[in-house]
C-alpha positions in Angstrom: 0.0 0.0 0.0 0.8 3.7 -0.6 2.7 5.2 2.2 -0.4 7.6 3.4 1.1 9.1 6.4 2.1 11.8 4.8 2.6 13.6 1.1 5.8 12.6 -0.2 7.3 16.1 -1.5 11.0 17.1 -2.9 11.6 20.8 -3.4 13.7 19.3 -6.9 10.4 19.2 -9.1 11.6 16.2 -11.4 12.5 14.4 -8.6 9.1 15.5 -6.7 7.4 13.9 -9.6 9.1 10.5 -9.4 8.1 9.8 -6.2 4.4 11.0 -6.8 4.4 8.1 -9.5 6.1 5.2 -6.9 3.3 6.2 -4.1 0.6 5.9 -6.9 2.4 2.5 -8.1 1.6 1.5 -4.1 5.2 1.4 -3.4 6.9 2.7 0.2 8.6 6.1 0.6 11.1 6.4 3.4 13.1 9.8 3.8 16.8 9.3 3.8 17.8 12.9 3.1 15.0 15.3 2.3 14.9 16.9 -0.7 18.2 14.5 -1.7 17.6 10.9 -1.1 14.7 8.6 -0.8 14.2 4.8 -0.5 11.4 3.2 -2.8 10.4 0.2 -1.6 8.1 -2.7 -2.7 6.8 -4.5 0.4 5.3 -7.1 -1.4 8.9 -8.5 -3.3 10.8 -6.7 -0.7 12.8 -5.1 -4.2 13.8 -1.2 -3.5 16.1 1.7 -5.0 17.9 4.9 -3.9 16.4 7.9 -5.6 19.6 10.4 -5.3 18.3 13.7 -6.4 17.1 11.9 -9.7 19.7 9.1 -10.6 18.4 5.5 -9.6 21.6 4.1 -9.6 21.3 2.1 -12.7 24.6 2.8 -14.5 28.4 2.2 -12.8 30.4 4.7 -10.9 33.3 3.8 -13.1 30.5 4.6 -16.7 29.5 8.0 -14.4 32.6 8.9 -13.6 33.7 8.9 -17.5 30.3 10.2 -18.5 30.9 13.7 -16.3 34.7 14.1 -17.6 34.2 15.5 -21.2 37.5 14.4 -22.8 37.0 11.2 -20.9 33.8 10.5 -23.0 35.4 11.7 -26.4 38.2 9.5 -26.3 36.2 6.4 -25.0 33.9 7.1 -28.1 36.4 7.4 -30.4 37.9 4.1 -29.0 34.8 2.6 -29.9 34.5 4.0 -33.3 31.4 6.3 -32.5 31.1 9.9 -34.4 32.1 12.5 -31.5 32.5 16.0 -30.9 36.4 16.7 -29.9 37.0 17.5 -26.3 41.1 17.9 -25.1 41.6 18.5 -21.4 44.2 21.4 -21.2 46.8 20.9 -18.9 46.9 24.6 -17.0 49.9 23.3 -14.6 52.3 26.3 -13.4 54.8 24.0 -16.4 52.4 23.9 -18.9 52.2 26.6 -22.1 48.3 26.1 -22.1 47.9 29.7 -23.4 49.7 28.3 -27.0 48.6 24.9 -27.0 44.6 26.7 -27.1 45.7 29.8 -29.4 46.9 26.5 -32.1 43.1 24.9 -31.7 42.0 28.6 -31.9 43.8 29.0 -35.3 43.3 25.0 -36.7 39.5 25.3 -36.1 38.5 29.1 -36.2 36.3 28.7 -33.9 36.4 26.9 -30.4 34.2 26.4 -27.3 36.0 26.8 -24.2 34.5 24.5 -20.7 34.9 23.2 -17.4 35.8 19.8 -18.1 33.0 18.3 -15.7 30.7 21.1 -16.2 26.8 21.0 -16.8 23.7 22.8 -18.0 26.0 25.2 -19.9 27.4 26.7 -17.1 31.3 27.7 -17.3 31.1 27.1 -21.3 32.2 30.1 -23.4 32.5 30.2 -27.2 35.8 32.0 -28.3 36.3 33.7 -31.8 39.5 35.5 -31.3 42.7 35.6 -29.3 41.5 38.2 -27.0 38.0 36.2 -25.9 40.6 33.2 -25.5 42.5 34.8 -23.2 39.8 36.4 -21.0 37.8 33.1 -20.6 40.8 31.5 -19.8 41.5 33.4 -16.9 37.9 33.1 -15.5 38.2 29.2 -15.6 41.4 29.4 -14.1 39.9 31.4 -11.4 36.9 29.3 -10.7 39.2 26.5 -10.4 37.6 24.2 -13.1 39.4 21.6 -15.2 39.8 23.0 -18.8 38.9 21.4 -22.2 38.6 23.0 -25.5 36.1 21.8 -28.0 35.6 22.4 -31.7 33.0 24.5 -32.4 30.2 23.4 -35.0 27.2 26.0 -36.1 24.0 23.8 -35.7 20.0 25.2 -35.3 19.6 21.8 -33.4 20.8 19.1 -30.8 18.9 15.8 -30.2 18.6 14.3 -26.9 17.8 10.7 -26.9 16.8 8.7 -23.7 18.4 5.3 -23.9 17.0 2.1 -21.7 18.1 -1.7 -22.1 19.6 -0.3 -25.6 17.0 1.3 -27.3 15.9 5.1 -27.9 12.6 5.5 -25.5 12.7 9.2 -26.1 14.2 11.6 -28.7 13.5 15.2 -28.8 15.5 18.4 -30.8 16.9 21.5 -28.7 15.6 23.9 -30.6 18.0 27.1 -29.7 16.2 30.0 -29.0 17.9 33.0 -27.1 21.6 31.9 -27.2 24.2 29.8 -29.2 23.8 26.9 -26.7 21.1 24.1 -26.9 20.5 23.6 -23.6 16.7 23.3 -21.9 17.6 25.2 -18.9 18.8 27.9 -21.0 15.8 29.0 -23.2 15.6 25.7 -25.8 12.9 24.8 -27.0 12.0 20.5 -27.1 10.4 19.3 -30.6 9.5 15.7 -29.8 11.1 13.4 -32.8 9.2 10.8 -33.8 10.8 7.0 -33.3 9.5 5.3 -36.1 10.4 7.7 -38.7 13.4 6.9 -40.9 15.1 10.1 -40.5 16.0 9.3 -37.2 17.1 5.9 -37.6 21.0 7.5 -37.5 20.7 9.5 -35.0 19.0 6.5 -33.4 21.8 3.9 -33.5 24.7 6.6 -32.4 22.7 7.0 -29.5 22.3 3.1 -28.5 26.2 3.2 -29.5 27.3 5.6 -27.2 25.3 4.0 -24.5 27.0 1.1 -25.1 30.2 1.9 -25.4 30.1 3.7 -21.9 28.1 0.4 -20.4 24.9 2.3 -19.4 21.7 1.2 -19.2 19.7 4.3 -18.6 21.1 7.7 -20.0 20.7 10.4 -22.2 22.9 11.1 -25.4 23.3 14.6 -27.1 23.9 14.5 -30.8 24.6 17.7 -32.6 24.3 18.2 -36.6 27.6 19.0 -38.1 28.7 19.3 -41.1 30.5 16.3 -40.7 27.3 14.3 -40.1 26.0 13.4 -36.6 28.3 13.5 -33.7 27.9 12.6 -30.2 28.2 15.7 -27.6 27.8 14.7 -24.7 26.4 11.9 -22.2 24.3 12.2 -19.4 24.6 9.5 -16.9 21.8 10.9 -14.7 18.6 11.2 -17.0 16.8 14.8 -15.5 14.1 15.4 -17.8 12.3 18.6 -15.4 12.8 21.1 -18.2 11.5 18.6 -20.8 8.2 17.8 -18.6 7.1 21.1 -17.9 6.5 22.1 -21.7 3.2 20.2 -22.3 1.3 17.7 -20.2 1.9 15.1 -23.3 5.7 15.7 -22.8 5.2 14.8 -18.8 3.3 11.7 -19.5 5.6 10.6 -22.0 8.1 10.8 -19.5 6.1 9.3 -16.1 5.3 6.1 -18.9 8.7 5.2 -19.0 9.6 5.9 -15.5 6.2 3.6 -14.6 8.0 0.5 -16.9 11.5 1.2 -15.3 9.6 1.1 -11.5 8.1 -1.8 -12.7 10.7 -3.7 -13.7 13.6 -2.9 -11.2 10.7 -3.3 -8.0 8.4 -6.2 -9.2 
């Protein structure tokens, strides 16, 4: 039975959600951590899972671990043979010349994107044209103490998230930029749902189950940007947060809670 005691309730609205949809299932809540980490049980099978924030714990500490380091992820895909985006770690060591070694990527590609290495949601991600914005968001990195990486810098209207479980797409949908050069939700994108079946997205479709496999995850989320080398992989998400995605249409939310219900389902039953 539902635990009835009391309204289950996160301040984090994605994860909020996922445990509205275990009390409805008639699983147990217990508080661990509020607002951080919760216990879903099923009494009946005596199965249960840590919710942290909104990461089951499905996938590896080892496949998060490479997941969250950028250049990590580029040269496991590459290993593996799958089209990726090229992210070097800059060595900013009081020995190293990192200010040349970027000015050469500056001058091979044109144009570069500067980040924090383990960054997220766009945060700490500047895109440099010139020698002068190099040298500027340099220093701010430096000074907020983040591990650098340089990536190459491709012009492209749309990204394409797909959600990834027991190696197949469950979800796709296009960032669709709106207000600034990045594709990210949390900064003004805009989500076009992509429909599975349709044979345009078969590519983008197989990179995806690719990547996923490469890194040994079951459940994640793959960025794919449009180059004009073809599809490449951006980035991957080891934790799948979909609060931005949910919030656009009441379609988009149950489309989410669906395959949330099946994963429930089949980790606690």
């Amino acid at each position: 039975m539902p635990n009835l005691e009391l309204t289950i309730k996160s301040t984090k609205k994605f994860q909020s959600l996922l445990l509205e949809l275990a009390q409805t299932m008639g699983f147990m809540i217990k508080i661990l951590s509020e607002n951080r980490i919760y216990q879903i049980i099923n009494e009946v099978t005596g199965k249960s899972i840590f919710l942290y924030n909104a990461d089951l714990g499905m996938n590896s500490s080892s496949s998060l671990l490479a997941a969250k380091d950028k250049a990590a992820t580029y040269g496991l895909m590459s290993h593996y043979g799958v089209p990726t985006i090229e992210h070097i770690q800059i060595d900013t060591g009081p020995d190293s010349d990192y200010i040349s070694e970027c000015t050469k990527y500056l001058q091979d590609w044109g144009k570069l994107v500067l980040k924090d290495n383990e960054g997220t949601q766009g945060r700490n991600v500047f895109l440099v044209e010139d020698q002068e914005s190099l040298l500027i968001h340099l220093d701010v990195l430096k000074k907020r103490g983040k591990r650098i990486c340089v990536s190459r810098f491709y012009d492209a209207e749309l990204e394409t998230r797909c959600i990834v479980y027991n190696g197949e797409v469950r979800i796709a949908f296009s960032k669709l930029r709106t207000n600034s050069w990045k594709h990210n939700l949390s900064q003004g994108a805009m989500p076009i749902p992509i429909q599975l079946n349709s044979p345009e997205s078969a590519e983008i479709q197989h990179i995806a189950v690719s990547a996923a496999a490469a890194i040994g995850m079951q459940f994640c989320s793959i960025d794919i940007m449009e180059t004009s080398c073809g599809p490449k992989v951006l980035e991957v998400n080891g934790t799948v947060l979909m609060n931005h995605y949910t919030k656009y249409s009441e379609a988009h939310k149950n489309q989410s809670l669906d395959l949330y219900r099946e994963i429930f389902s089949d980790i606690l039953e």
